[in-house]
Residue frames as a rotation matrix with the C-alpha (Angstrom) as fourth column:
UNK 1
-0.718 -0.627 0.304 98.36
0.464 -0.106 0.879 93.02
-0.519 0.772 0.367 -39.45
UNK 2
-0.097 0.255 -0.962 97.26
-0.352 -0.913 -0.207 95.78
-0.931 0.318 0.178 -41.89
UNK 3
-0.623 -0.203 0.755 96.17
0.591 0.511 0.624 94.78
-0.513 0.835 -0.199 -45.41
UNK 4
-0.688 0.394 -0.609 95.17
-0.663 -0.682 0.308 96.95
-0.294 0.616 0.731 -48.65
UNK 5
0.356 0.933 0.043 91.79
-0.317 0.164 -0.934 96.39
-0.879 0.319 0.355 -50.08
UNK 6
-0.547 -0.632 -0.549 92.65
-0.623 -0.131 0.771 94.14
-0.560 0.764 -0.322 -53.32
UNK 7
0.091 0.980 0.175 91.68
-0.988 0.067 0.141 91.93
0.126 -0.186 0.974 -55.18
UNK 8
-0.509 -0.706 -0.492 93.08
-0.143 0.633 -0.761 89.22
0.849 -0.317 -0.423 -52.99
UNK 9
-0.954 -0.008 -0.301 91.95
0.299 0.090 -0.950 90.48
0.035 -0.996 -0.083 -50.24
UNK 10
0.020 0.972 0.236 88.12
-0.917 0.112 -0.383 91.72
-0.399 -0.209 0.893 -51.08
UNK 11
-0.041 0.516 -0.856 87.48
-0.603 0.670 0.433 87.92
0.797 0.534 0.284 -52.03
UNK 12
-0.773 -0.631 -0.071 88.61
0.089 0.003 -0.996 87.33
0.628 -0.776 0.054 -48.66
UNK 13
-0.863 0.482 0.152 86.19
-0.482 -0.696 -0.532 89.39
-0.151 -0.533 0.833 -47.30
UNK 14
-0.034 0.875 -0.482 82.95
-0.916 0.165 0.365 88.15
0.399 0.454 0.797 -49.94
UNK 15
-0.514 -0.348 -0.784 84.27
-0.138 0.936 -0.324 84.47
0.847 -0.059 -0.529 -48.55
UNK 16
-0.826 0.069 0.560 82.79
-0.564 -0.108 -0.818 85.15
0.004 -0.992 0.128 -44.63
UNK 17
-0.159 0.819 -0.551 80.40
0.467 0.555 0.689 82.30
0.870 -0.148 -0.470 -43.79
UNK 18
0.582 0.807 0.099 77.91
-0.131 -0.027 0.991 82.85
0.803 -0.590 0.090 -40.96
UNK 19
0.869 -0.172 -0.464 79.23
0.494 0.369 0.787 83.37
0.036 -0.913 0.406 -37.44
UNK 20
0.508 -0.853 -0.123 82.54
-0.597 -0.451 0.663 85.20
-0.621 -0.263 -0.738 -38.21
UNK 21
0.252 -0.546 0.799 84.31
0.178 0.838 0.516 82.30
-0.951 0.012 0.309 -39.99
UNK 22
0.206 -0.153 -0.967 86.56
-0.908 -0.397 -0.131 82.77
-0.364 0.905 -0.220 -43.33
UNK 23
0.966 -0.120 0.230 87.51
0.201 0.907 -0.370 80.14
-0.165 0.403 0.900 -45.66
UNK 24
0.553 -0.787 0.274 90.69
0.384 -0.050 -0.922 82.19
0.739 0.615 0.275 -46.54
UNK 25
0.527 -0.539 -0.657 93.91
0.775 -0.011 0.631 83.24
-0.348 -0.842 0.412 -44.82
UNK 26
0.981 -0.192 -0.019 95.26
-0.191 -0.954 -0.232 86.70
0.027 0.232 -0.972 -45.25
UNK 27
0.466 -0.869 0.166 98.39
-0.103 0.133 0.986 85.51
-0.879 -0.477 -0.028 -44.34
UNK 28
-0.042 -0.874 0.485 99.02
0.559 0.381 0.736 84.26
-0.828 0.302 0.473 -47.68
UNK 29
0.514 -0.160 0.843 98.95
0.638 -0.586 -0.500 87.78
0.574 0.794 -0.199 -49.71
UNK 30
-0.176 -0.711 -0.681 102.21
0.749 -0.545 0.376 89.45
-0.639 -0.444 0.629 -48.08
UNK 31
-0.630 -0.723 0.284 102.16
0.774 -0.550 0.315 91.81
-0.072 0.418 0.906 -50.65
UNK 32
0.037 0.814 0.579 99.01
0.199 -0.574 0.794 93.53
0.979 0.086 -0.183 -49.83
UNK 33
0.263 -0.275 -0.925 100.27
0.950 0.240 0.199 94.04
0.167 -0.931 0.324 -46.20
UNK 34
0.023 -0.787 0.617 101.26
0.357 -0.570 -0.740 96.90
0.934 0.237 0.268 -45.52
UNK 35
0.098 0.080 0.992 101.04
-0.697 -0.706 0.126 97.40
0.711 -0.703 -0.014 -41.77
UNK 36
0.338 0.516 -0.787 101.19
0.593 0.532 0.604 95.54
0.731 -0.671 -0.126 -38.32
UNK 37
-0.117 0.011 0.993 100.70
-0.824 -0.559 -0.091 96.82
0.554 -0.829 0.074 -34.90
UNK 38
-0.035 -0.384 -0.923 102.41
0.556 0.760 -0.337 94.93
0.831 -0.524 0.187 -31.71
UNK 39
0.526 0.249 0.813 102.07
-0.441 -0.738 0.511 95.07
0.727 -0.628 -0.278 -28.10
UNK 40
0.099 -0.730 -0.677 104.79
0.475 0.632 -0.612 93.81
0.874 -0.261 0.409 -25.97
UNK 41
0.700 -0.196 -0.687 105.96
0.634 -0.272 0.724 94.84
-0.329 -0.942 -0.066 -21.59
UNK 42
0.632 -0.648 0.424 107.05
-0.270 -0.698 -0.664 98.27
0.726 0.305 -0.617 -21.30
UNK 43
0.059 -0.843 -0.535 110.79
0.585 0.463 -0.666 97.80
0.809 -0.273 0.520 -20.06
UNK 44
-0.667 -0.653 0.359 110.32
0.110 -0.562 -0.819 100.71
0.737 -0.507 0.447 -17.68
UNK 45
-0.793 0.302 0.529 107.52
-0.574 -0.079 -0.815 99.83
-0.205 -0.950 0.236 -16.23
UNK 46
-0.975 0.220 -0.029 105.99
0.213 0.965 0.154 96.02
0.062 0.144 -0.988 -15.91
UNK 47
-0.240 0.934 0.266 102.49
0.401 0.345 -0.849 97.29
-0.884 -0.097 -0.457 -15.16
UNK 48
0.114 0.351 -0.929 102.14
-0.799 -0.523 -0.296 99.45
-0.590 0.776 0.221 -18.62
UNK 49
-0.014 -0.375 0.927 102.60
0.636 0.712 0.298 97.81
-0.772 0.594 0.228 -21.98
UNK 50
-0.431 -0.314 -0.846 103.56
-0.468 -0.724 0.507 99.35
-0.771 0.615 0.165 -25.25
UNK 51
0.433 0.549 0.715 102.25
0.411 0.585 -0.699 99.30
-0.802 0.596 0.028 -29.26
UNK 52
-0.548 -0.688 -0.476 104.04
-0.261 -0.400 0.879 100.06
-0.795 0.605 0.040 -31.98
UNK 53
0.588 0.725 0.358 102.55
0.235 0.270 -0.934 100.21
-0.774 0.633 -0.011 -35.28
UNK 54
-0.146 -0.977 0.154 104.82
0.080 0.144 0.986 99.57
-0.986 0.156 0.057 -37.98
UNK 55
0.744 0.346 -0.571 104.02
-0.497 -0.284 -0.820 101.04
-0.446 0.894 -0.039 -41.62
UNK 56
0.037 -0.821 0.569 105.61
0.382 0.538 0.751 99.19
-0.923 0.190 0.334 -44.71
UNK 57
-0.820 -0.350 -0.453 106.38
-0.216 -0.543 0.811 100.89
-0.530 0.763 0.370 -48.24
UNK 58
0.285 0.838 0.465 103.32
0.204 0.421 -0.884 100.85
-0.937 0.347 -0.051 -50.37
UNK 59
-0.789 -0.273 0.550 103.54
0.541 0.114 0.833 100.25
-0.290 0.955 0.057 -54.29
């Protein structure tokens, strides 16, 4: 998932402890989403796979 730069989401960011680890969860500003990108078995052929990257309206 895809998420605008707010400010929701740069405290997010300022939050990173040491090693990679956030305290916070993007998960819970939907409204600063605005993207997600999926990969799933292409149907016509099992060794490939597909991605799709899905854009959502932006305010």
């Amino acid at each position: 998932m895809f998420y605008k730069y707010s400010s929701n989401t740069k405290s997010f960011l300022d939050d990173e402890r040491p090693g990679g680890y956030f305290r916070g969860c993007l998960d819970q500003y939907a409204e600063d989403q605005f993207a997600t990108f999926t990969i799933e078995p292409c149907e016509m052929d099992s060794t490939k796979l597909l991605g799709r990257l899905y854009f959502y309206g932006l305010k």
